[in-house]
KOLMINU-510716 format. One line per 4 residues: for each residue x, z, y of C-alpha. Coordinates in steps of 0.05 Angstrom, whole numbers, padded with zeros to 5 digits. Each point is the difference from the previous one (the first is absolute). Example, Ala and Ser with C-alpha at 12.3 -4.5 7.8 and 13.67 -1.06 7.14 Angstrom:
% residues 2
00246/00156/-00090; 00027/-00013/00069
END
This chain:
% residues 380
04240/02160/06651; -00066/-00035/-00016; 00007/00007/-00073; 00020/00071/00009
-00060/00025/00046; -00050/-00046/-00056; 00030/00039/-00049; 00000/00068/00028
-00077/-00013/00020; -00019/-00028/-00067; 00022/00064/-00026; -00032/00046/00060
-00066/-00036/-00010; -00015/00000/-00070; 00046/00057/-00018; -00041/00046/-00047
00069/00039/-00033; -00014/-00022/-00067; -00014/-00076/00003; 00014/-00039/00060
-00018/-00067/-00028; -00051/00016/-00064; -00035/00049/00027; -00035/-00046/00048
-00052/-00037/-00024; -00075/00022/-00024; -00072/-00015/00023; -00066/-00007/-00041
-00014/-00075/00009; -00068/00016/00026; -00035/-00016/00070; -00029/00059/00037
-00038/00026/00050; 00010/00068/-00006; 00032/00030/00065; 00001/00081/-00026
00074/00031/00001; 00041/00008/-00066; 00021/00062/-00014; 00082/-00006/00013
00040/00042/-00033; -00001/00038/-00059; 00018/00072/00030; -00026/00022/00057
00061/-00023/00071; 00026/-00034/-00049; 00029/-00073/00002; 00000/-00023/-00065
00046/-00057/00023; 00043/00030/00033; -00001/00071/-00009; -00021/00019/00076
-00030/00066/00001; -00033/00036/00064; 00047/00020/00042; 00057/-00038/-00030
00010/-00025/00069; -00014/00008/00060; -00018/-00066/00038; 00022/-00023/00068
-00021/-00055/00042; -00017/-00052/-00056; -00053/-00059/00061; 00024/-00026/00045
00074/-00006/-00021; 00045/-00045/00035; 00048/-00059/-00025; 00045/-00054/00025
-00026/-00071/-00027; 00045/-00047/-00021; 00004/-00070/00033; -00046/-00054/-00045
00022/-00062/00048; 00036/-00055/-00031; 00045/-00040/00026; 00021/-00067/00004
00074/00011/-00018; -00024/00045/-00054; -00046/-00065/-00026; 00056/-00045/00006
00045/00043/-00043; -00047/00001/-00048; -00001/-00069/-00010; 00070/-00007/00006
00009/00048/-00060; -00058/-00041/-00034; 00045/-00068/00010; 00059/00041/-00029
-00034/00017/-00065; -00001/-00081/-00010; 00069/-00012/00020; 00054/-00037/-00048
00064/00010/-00005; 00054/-00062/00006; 00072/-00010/-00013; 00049/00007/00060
00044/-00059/-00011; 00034/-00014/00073; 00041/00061/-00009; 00028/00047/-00048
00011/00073/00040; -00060/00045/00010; -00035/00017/00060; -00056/00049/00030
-00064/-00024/-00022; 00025/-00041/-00063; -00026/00023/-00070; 00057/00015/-00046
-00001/-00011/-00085; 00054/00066/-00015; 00021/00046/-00060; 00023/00060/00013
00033/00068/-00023; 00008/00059/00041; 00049/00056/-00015; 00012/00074/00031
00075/00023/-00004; 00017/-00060/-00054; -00064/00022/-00043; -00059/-00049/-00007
-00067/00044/00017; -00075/-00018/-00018; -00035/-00039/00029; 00057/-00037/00030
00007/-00047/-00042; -00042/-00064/00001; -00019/-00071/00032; -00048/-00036/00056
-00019/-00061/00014; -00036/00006/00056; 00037/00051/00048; -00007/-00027/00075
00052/00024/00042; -00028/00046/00060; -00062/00019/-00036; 00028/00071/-00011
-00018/00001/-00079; 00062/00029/-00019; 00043/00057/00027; 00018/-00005/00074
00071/-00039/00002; -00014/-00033/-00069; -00025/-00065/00033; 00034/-00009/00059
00067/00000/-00044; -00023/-00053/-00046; 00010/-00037/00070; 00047/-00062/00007
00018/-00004/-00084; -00002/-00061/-00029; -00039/-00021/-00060; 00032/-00003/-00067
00050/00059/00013; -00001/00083/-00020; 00027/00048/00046; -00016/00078/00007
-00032/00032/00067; 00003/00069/00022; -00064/00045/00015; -00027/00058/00019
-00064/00036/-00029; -00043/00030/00056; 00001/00071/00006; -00083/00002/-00020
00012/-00046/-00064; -00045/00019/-00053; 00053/00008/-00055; 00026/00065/00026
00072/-00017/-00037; 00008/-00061/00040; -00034/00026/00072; 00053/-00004/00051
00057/-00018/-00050; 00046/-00068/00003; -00009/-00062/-00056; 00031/-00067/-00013
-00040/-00046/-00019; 00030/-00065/-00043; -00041/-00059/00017; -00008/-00080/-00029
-00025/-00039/00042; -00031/-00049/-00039; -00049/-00039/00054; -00017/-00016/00077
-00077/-00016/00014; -00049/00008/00061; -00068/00002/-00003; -00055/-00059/00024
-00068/00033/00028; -00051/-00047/00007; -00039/-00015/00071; -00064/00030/00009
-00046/-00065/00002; -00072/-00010/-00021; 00012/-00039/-00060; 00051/00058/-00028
-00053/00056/00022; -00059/-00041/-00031; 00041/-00019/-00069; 00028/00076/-00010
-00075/00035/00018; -00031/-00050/-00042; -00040/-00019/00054; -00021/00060/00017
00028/00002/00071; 00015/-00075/00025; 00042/00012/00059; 00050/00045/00029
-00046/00031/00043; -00054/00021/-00047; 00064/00034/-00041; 00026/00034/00055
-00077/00023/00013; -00008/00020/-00071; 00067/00038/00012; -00019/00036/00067
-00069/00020/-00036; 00045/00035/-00061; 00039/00034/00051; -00053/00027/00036
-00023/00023/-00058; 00062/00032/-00022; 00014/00036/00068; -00086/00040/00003
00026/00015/-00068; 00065/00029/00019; -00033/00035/00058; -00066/00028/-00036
00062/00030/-00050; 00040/00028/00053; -00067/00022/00042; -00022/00041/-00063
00071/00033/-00020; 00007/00018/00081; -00070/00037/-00005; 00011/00036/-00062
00059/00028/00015; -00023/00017/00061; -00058/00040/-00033; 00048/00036/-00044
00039/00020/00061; -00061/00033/00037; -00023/00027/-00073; 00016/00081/-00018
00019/00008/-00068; -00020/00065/-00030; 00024/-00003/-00065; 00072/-00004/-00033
-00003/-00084/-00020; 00059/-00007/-00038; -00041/-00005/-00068; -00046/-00048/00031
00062/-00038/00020; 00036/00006/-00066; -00062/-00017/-00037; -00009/-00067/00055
00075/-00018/-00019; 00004/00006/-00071; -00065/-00046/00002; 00029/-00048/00046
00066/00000/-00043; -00035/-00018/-00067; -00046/-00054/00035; 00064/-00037/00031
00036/00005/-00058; -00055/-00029/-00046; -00009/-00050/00059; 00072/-00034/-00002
00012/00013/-00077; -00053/-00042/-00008; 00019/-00055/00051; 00077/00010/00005
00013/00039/-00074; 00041/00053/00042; -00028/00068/00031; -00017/00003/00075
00062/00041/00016; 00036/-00061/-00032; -00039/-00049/00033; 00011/00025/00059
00072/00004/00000; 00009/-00064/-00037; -00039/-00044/00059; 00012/00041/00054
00060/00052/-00009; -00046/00061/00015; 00049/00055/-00039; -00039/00048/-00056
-00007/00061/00053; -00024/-00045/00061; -00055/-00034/-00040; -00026/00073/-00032
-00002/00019/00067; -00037/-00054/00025; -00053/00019/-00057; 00005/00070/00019
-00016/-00017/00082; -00059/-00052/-00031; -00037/00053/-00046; 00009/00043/00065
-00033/-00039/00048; -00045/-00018/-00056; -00028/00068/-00008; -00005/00022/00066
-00040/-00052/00010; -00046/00007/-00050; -00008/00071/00015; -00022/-00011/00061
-00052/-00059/-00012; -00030/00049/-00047; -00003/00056/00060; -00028/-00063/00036
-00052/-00012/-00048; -00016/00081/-00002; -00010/00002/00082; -00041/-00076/00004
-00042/00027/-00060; -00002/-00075/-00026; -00070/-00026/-00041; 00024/-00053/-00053
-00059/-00042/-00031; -00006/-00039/-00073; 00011/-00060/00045; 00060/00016/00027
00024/00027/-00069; -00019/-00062/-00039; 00046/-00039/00059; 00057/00034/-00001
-00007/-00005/-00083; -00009/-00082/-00007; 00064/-00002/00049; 00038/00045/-00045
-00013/-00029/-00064; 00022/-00072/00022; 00057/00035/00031; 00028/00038/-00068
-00020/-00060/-00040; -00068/00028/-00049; -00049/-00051/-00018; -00064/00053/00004
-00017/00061/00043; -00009/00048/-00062; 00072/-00016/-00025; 00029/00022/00065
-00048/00054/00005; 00022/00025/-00067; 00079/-00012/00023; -00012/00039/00063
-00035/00052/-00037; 00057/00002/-00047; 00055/00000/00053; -00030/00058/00040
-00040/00043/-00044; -00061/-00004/00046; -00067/-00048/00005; 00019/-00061/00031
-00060/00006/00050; 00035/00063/00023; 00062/-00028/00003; -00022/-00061/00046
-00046/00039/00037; 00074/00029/00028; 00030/-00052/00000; -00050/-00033/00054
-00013/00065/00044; 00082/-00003/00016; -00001/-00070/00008; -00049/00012/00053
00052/00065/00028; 00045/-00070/00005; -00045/-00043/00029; -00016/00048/00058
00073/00001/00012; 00005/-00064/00006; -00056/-00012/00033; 00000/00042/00065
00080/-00008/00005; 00018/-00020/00079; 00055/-00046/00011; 00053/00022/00046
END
């Protein structure tokens, strides 16, 4: 869920419908102390951004919002599990040699082949090393029948594919598996001592305790991140809620998902050398119509939202000054990777058709629309 709300505000937040990521960065390198209004848009109501005109929508109650915060404390079980998953990571894995059947908890050395009505299927074929029985890796019933079989020998085990199963051709249907079972090991964790914690840190923490310190610190960390997230999604789609649309949004929307399309897809081709649809499926078994759909919901919420901030930005009547401009530029440009501010000006220029100034100058009077979200939000 994290990933998923980071996403969806990444998109909300710097969502311009024609660039999400390169049409972010610009600023003129100069200091300033000029504190006169830009001029924001290039018609008159118009968001240049965005597209916002006057009257677009009509706002709601956008101070004042409320929000249920999410819990930052950490716990001590949730430190100690921590550093039992950090001990894990170092474990080494040893031989059973007192006995020869398997049990729960034992990692097993097998080949494998698994066939539907006599017929071998893909991805059923293979071999582990390293399967620990009980840990749920593989099918449910797939482990605990390896159960009580003795090294050295091949024998066959019957399964069933859950009903949810990602391969639709196999979801819910019966398989034999043929199995070798070629080794018995368990795994040796080591204790958690100062000496282990001092040699693995290089010194950097010297005992357990300043670990598990460093590790409740991280956490904390982790969780006002998780809750400034969830706080900000909660808001917005709060504000859409009380927000009147008065115009038909399905371009806006199509326009928001065929952007957010082509930006995944470049994202993961580039990483993963598949499109995001792929991706998705391929890591997570999201099917072709559930992850467009997803898209479709995301470029919703994201231009709702940004149609609002910009009817936010109309009613606060924001001021934006060089300063603030030349800010919000320097960030930018170290964000999107250019080495100077007139090569990113001249990429934002290029990306949007407009003056960068102009472009920023938006760009910082709805990050203020955000900020006064944000900012006089009451917890419940």
């Amino acid at each position: 869920m994290k990933k998923f709300l980071a996403i969806v505000l990444c998109a909300a937040l710097c969502f311009s419908l024609a660039a999400c990521s390169k049409s972010e960065n610009s600023g003129d390198g100069t200091e300033s102390t000029t504190s006169a209004p830009l001029k924001t848009s290039v018609e008159e109501g118009v968001n240049l951004i965005t597209g916002y005109k006057t009257g677009s929508v009509t706002l709601g109650q956008y101070t004042g919002l409320t929000y249920k915060p999410l819990s930052t404390e950490v716990t001590d079980e949730e430190v100690q599990q921590e550093l039992e998953d950090y001990l894990y990571s170092y474990k080494s894995k040893v031989e059973v040699t007192d006995r020869d059947t398997v049990q729960t908890g034992d990692v097993v050395d097998i080949d494998y082949e698994g066939l539907k009505d006599g017929v071998a299927f893909d991805g059923g074929t293979g071999n582990t090393s390293a399967l620990q029985i009980g840990s749920g890796k593989f099918i449910p019933g797939f482990e605990d029948a390896l159960i009580g079989h003795k090294k050295g020998t091949s024998f066959s085990i019957d399964v069933t594919f859950p009903e949810n199963y990602k391969n639709t051709d196999l979801a819910g249907q019966p398989a034999v598996f043929n199995i070798t079972l070629n080794g018995i090991y368990t795994y040796i964790i080591p204790e958690a001592t100062d000496e282990f914690i001092a040699e693995k840190t290089t010194n950097k923490y010297t005992t357990v305790e300043a670990y598990k310190e460093n590790i409740r610190n991280q956490k904390k960390e982790e969780k006002e991140e998780d809750a400034a997230i969830q706080k900000e999604y909660d808001l917005i789609q709060k504000l859409i809620d009380v927000t009147t649309y008065n115009i038909d949004m399905e371009s806006e929307i199509q326009r928001g998902y065929e952007s957010l399309i082509e930006y995944n897809n470049s994202m993961t081709m580039a990483t993963y050398g598949m499109d995001a649809a792929g991706f998705y499926y391929s890591y997570y078994g999201v099917p072709l119509d559930q992850y467009e759909q997803l898209m479709r919901n995301q470029a919703e919420f994201s231009v709702k939202y940004e149609f609002a901030r910009s009817a936010i930005v109309e009613a606060e009547n924001f001021t934006v000054t060089d300063d603030e401009i030349t800010e919000l530029a320097n960030k930018q440009m170290t964000q999107y990777g250019y080495s100077t501010l007139d090569e990113f000006y001249t990429a934002l220029e290029s990306a949007n058709g407009v003056e960068a100034k102009l472009f920023l100058t938006e760009q910082v009077k709805l990050n203020k629309a955000t900020d006064l979200i944000l900012s006089t939000a009451i917890p419940e």
